[in-house]
C-alpha positions in Angstrom: 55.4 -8.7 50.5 52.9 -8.6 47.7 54.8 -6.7 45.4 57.8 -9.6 45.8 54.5 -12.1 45.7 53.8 -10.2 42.1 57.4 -10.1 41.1 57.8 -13.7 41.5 54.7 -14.9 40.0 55.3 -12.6 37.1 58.5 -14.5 36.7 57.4 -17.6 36.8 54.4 -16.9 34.1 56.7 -15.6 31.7 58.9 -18.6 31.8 56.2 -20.6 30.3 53.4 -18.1 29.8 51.2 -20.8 28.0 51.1 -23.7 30.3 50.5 -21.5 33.8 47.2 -21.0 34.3 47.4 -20.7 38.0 49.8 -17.8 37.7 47.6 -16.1 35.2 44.7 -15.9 37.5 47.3 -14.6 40.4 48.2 -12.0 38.2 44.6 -11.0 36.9 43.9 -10.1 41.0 47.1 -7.8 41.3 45.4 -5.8 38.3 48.8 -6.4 35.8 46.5 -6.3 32.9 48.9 -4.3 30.5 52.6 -6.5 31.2 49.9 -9.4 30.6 49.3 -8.5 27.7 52.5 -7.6 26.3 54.0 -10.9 27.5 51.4 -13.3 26.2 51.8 -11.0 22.3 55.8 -12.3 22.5 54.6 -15.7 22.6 53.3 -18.4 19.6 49.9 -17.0 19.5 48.4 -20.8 19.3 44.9 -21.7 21.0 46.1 -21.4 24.8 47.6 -17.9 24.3 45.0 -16.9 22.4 42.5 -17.8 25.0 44.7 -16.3 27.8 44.4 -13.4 25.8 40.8 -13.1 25.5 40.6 -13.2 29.3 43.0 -11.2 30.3 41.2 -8.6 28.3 37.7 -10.0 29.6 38.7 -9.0 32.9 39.7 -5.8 31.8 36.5 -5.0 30.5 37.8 -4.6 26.9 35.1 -7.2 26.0 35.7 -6.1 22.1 39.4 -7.5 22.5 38.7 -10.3 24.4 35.7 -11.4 21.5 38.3 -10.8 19.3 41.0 -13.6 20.7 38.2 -15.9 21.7 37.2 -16.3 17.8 40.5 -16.5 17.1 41.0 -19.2 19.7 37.8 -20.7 18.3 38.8 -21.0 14.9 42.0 -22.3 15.8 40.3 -24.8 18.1 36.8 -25.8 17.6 36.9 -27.4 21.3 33.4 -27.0 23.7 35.4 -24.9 26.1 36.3 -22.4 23.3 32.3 -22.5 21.3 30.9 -22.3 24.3 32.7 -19.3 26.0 32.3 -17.6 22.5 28.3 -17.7 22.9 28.7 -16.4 26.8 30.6 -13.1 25.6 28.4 -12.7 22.6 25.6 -13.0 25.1 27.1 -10.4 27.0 27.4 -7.9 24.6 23.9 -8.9 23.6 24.5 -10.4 20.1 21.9 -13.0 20.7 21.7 -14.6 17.1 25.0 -15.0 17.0 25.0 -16.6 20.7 22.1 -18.6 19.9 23.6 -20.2 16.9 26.6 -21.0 18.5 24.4 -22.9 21.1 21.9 -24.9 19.5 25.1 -26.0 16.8 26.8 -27.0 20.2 23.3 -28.8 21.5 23.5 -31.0 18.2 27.3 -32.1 19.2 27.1 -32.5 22.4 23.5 -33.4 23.2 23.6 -34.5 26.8 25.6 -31.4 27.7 23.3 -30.0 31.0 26.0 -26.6 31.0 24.9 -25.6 27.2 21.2 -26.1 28.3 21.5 -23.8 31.1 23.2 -21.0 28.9 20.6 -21.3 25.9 17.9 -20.7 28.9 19.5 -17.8 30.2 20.2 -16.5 26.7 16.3 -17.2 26.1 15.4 -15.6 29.6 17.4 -12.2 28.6 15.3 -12.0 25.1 12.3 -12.4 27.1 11.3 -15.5 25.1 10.0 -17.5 28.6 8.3 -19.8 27.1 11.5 -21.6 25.4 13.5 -21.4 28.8 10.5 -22.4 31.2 11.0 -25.9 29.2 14.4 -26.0 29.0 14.6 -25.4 32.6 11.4 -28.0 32.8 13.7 -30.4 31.5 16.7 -30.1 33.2 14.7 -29.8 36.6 12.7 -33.0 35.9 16.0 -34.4 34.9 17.5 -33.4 38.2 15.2 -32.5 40.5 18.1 -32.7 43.0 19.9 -29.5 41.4 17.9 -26.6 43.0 20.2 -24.4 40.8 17.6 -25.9 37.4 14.5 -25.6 40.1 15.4 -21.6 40.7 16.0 -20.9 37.0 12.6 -22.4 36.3 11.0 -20.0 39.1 12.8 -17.2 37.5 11.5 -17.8 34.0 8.0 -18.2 35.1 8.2 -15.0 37.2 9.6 -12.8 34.0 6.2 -14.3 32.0 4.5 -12.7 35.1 3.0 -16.1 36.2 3.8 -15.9 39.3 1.4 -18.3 41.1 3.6 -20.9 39.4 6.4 -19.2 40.1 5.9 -18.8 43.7 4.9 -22.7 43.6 8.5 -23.0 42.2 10.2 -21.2 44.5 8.6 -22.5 47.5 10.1 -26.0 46.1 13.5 -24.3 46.3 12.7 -22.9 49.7 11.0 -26.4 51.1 14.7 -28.1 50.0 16.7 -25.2 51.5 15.3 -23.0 53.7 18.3 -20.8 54.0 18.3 -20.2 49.7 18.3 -16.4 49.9 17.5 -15.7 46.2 14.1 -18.2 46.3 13.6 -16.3 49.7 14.0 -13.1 47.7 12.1 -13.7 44.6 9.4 -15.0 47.1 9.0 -11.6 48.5 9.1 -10.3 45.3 6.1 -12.8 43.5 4.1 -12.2 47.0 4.3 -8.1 46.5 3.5 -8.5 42.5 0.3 -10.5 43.5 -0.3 -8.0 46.0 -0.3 -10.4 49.1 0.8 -8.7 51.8 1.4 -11.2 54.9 3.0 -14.0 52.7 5.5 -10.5 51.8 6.6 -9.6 55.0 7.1 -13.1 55.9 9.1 -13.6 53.4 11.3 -10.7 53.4 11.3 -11.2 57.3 13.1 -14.8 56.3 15.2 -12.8 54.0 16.3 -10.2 56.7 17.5 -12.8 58.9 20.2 -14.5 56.1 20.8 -11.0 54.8 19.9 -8.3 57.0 19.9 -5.0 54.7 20.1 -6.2 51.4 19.5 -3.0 49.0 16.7 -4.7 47.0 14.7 -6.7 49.7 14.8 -3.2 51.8 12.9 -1.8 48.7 10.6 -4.6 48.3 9.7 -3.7 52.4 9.8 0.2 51.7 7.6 -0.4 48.7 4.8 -2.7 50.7 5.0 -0.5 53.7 4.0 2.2 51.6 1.5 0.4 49.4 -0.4 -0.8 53.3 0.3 3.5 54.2 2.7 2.7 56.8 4.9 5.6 56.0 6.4 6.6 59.2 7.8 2.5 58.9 8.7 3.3 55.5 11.1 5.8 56.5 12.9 3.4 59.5 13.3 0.5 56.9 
């Protein structure tokens, strides 16, 4: 059945490779990496094909290739969708000038854009420069304090400049909002151990237990505060 599911897909994409993007992504989950390949190189190798391209070998892990179509693609067409995925990849393979560049050039053109102020924060975050992504994030937050995604990312930022009164502050916003938000419940945990406050720790991985029992890096959070407090015969049960 899914091999006929595969044949016919396959079919059907190579009909009109470049306007199937539906099929593509069927495709990419059956793993058919190669034949996707070699069909999309028979075809005009225009902006869409180039951009199919670039993530079909994306989700190969061949992110060399797939930086190699998406500047192609981008020079091609100099659309949002294109710039912007560029500065994700080159993020990725940590080329953060170039990543940053192709940012703040697409801040200037699209201004009001919240999903280029979210990656220039994260890109600011992963070069350890807080201070420029705590007001990034300030901004989008106070812009939307409804979007807990802006309020977490804020938490984050002021937990990696180890200020993690404020960051605790920020999370418990997240967690007032939505009690069941694993990650604030998490980094919570996390904050409470850093500042070496043990009660508000177990409560919170308690909290986190109960949404995700077992979770690899809460358990080591608990291991790690059990042991701190000498509770080593808990230690070993966790």
């Amino acid at each position: 059945m899914k091999k006929s599911l595969v044949i016919c897909l396959f079919s059907c994409y190579a009909i009109n490779a470049q306007i199937d993007p539906l099929a593509l992504d069927s495709l990419l989950l059956y793993g058919k990496h190669h034949d996707l390949i070699q069909t999309l190189k028979s075809e005009p190798l225009n902006n869409l094909t180039l951009s199919q391209l670039g993530k079909v070998y994306q989700d190969k892990g061949d992110v060399y290739n797939a930086l190699i179509h998406y500047e192609k693609a981008t020079r091609i067409n100099y659309s949002l969708e294109n710039r912007l995925r560029l500065a994700k990849l080159n993020t990725l393979l940590q080329r953060f000038k170039i990543a940053e560049e192709l940012l703040i050039h697409l801040k200037k053109d699209f201004p009001t854009n919240e999903v280029i102020e979210i990656n220039l924060a994260k890109l600011y975050h992963r070069q350890n420069k807080f201070s420029n992504s705590i007001r990034i994030y300030k901004n989008l937050a106070n812009k939307s304090p409804s979007n807990l995604d802006y309020t977490y990312g804020l938490g984050l930022a002021y937990a990696g400049d180890k200020k993690f009164s404020t960051a605790i502050d920020t999370f418990l916003d997240v967690y007032k909002k939505d009690s069941t938000h694993f990650n604030a419940i998490y980094q919570l945990a996390k904050s409470f151990y850093e500042l070496k406050i043990p009660d508000s720790t177990y409560v919170f991985i308690h909290k986190g237990n109960q949404i995700r029992p077992n979770h690899k890096n809460l358990n080591r959070i608990h291991i790690n505060q059990l042991r701190r407090d000498k509770r080593y015969k808990d230690a070993i049960s966790v």
